[in-house]
Structures are given as C-alpha cells and as structure tokens.
C-alpha positions as CSV (number, residue, x, y, z in Angstrom):
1,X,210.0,-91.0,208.7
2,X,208.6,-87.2,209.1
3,X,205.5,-86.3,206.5
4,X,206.1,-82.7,204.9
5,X,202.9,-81.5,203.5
6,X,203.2,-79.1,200.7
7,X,202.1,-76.0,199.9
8,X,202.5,-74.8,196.3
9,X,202.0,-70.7,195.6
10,X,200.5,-69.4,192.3
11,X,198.9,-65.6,192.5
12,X,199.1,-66.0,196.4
13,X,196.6,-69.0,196.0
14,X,197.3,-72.5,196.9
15,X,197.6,-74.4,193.7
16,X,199.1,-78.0,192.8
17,X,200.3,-79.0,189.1
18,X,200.6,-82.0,187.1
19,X,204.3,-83.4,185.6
20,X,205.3,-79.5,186.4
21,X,203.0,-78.2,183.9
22,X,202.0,-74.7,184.7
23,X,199.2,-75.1,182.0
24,X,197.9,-77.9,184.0
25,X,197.2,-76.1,187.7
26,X,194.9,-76.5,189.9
27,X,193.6,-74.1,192.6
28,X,192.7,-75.5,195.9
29,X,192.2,-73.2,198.3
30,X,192.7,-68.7,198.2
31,X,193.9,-69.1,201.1
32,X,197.4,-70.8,202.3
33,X,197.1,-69.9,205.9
34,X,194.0,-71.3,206.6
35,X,195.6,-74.5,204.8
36,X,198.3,-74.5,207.0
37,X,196.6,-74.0,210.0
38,X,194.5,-77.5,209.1
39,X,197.9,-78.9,208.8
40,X,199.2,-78.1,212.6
41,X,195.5,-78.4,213.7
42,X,196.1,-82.1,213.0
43,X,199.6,-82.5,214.5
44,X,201.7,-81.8,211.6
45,X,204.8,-79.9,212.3
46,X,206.8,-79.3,209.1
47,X,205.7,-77.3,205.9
48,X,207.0,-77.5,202.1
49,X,206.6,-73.9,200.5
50,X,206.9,-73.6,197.0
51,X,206.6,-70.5,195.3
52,X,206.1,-71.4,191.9
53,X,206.0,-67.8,190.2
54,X,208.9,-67.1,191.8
55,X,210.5,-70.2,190.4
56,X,209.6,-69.6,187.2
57,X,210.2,-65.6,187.5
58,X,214.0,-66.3,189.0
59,X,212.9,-64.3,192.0
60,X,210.7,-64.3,194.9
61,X,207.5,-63.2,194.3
62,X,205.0,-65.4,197.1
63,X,207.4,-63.9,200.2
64,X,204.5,-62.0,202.2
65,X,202.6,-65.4,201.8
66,X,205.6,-67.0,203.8
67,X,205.2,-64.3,206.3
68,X,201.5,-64.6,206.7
69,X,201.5,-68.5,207.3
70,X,204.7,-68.4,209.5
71,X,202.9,-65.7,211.7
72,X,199.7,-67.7,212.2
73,X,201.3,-71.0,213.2
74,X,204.3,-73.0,214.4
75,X,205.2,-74.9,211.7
76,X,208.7,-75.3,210.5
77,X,208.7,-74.5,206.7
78,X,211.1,-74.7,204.1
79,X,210.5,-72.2,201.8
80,X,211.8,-71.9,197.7
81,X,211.5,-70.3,194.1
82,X,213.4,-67.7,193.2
83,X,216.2,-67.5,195.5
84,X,219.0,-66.4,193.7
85,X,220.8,-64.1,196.1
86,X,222.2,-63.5,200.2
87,X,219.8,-60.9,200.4
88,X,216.9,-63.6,199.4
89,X,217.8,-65.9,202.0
90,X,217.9,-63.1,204.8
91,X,214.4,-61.9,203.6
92,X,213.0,-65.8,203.5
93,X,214.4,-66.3,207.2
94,X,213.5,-62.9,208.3
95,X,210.3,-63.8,207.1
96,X,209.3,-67.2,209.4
97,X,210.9,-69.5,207.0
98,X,213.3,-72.0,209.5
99,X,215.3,-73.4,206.3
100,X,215.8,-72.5,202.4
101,X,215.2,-74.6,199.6
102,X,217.5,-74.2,197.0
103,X,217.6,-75.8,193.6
104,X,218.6,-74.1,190.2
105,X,221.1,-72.3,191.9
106,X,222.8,-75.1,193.3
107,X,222.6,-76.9,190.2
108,X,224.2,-73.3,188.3
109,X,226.4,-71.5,190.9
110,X,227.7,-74.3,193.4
111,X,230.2,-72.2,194.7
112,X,227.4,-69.3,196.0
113,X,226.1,-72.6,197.9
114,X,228.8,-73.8,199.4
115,X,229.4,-69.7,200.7
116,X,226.1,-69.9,202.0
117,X,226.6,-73.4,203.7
118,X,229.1,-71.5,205.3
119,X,227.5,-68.5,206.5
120,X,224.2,-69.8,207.8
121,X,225.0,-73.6,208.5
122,X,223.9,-76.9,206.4
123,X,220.9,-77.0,209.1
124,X,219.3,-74.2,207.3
125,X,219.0,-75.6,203.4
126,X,217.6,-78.3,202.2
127,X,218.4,-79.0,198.2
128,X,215.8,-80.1,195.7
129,X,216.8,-82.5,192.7
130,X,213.9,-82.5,190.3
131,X,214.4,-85.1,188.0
132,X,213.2,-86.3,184.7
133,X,214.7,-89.4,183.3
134,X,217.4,-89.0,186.3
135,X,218.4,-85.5,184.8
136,X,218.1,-82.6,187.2
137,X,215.4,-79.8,185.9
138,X,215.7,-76.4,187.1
139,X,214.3,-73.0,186.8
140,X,210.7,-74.5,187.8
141,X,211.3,-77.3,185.7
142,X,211.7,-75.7,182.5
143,X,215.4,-76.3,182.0
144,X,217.6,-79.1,181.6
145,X,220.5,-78.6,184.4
146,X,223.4,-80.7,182.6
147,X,223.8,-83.3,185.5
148,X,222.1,-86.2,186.2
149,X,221.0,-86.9,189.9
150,X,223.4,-89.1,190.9
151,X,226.3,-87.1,190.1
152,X,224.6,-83.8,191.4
153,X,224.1,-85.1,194.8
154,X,228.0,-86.6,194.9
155,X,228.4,-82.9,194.1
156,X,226.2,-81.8,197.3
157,X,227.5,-83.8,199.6
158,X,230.9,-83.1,198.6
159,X,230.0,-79.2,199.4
160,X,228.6,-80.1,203.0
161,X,224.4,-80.5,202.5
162,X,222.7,-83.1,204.6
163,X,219.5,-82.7,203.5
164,X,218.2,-83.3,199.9
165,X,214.7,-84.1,198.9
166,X,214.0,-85.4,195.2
167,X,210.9,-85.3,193.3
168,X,210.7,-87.4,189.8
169,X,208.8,-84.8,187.4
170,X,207.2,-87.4,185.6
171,X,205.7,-88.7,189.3
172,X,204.4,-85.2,190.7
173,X,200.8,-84.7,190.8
174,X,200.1,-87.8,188.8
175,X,198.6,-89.7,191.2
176,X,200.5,-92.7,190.1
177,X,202.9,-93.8,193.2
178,X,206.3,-92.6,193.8
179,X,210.1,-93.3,192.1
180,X,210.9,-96.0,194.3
181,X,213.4,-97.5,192.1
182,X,215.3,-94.2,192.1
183,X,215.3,-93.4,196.0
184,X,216.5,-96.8,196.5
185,X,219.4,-96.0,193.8
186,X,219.9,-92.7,195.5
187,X,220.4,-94.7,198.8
188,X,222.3,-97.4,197.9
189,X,225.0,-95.1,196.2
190,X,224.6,-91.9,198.9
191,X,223.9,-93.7,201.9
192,X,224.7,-90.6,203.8
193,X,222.3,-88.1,202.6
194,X,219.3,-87.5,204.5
195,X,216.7,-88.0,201.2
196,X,213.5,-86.7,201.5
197,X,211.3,-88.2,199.1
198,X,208.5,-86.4,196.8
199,X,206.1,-86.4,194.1
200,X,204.0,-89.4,192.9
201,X,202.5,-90.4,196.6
202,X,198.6,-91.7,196.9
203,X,198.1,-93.8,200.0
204,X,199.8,-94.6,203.5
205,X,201.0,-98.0,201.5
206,X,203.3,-95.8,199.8
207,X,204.4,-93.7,202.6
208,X,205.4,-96.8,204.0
209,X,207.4,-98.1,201.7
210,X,209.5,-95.3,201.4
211,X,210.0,-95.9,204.9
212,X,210.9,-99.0,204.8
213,X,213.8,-98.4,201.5
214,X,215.0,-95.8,204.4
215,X,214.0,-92.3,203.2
216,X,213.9,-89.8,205.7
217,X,211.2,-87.8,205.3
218,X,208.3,-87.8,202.4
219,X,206.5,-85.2,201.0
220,X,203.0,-85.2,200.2
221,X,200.9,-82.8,198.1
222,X,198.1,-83.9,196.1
223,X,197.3,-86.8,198.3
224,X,196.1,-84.7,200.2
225,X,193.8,-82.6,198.4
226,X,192.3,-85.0,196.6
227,X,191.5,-86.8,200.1
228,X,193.6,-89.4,199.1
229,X,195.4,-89.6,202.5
230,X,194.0,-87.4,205.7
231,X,195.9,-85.4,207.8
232,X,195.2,-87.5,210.9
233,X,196.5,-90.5,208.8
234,X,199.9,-88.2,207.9
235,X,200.4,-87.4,212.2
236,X,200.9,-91.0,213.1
237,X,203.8,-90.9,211.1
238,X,205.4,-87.5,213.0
C-alpha cells in the first residue's frame, strides 16, 4: 500500500480542515514547498494537492503553488479544486502536476469525463468520492451530488477510471480513525477499483488495516501535522 501525504491550499498557505469546514482551518505551514520537500527528504514519492479555494471558487486559484512545489522536487502529485474545463487540465499538467483529480465534475458532467479519459488516458485522473452518510459531496463539500457512493463509482468504472480515492467527511481531520466499514463495502462490491483511502487516519495501526481490507493507497493529512505518525514511519510503507 503507497502513503499519499496531503497538502491542502488556502491563500497559498498550507492549511488542514475539520469535517470540511472552512470555518474550522488550520494553518500549518506559509510555505508548501518547503512541506513538500520534508516529504521527499524522507522517501516519500507521491503528493495529494488540494486546492481548496479553488474548490470552493469552481476554478483554479492555488495553480502557481502546483508549479512552485513540482519545480523544487520529484514528487508525483495529483492535483484538484476547481477543474471544470480541458484548458484546466492542460494548465495543471503543464504545470508539474503527473495526474488530475477530479470530483464535482465527474459527479455533474460524466460525459466531459469520460472525453477526457479519452484524450489523456485513465493513468492521468484519479476521482474523489467525498462522502457523508455514503452520499457523494461536491463543490468542496458544500453540495449534495444526488448519488450515493456505491452507485457513483459503478458509474466510474463503467466510464473507464481505475483509480478512485474516497474520503468520509465526517472522518477528515477528526482524528478519529478512518471509514473502514465503508472501504470494505466499496471493495467487496467494486473489487476492481484501485481505492485509495482518506480522511480519519491517526496511527500506523490504521494504516495497516487499510492494508490488510486491501486498499491501495491511503492518504494521510493531519496525522501528520499533528505528529501523529512521522514521515520516516509513512516511507516503510512506499
């Protein structure tokens, strides 16, 4: 199982919130990059970029933060908020990103997806469920998407996505342990998805659990912030 770790973008700064409040942020560090750096300095190869005023804006608004951290290291981010359009996924891969994250717009305009899919490969998009109650959220959380998880990822792997990664609102930056009920759910009835598994996680006990009920990949935010988990911990699982 890979460890993501994740960066989340407020006013350029690096910034975590609680249940997906945006009333309830924290700031951890002004500046990503040197957070990022920290992350490869300990052997950490994948990054989870989340522009959260873009999210909530319905455009990209963190993109020259993208650029500045994929410039000063290796890693191979995902990058999302706010992409709406082609022209936003040129500028997030012109930019260092290696793959988009999508989410409302999956959830909204399937059918711009599945052109997209087709233009750029599956490779290159991974798609967020966020979930409260097993309902998808979009728009940064704020609205209820119609669909409840297990139908919208029948619906993404019907359209040709490989990689999905699914954070329980309720879970994210609680400090309380992840949804393992629901990944195991997910698993059980979409065996072929690649799920990556995020929000809620506080020790390596939980990483490894996920492991073990076969997620993929996990990402981890607050865990790490809080010094819950270190970074030479998160390597042994790369």
């Amino acid at each position: 199982m890979i460890i993501i770790p994740a960066i989340d973008i407020i006013g350029g700064k690096c910034v975590r919130l609680t249940n997906g409040d945006y009333g309830l942020q924290k700031i951890y560090n002004d500046n990503p990059v040197e957070v990022a750096k920290q992350f490869e300095d300990a052997g950490i190869t994948r990054l989870h970029m989340v522009d959260l005023d873009g999210a909530k804006a319905g455009n990209i608004v963190n993109l020259k933060v993208l650029e500045a951290v994929a410039n000063s290291t290796k890693l191979v981010i995902d990058f999302g908020g706010g992409i709406k359009k082609i022209n936003d996924i040129e500028s997030v891969f012109n930019a260092g990103a290696a793959i988009a994250t999508i989410g409302s717009l999956a959830v909204k305009h399937p059918e711009i997806l599945e052109e997209w899919l087709m233009e750029f490969g599956a490779s290159r998009f991974l798609i967020g469920a966020d979930v409260l109650d097993e309902n998808i959220k979009i728009s940064g959380w704020l609205e209820d998407g119609g669909i409840n998880v297990f139908n919208f990822i029948g619906k993404m792997i019907s359209l040709g996505v490989t990689h999905i990664f699914c954070t329980d609102i309720s879970k994210d930056g609680a400090m309380q342990g992840p949804s393992f009920e629901l990944y195991k759910r997910i698993i059980t009835e979409h065996p072929e998805i690649n799920l990556i598994a995020s929000g809620g996680v506080t020790s390596l006990s939980d990483l490894q659990q996920l492991k073990e009920i076969g997620c993929n990949a996990a990402i981890v935010g607050k865990a790490i912030y809080e010094g819950q988990v270190t970074l030479e911990e998160l390597a042994v699982f790369n």
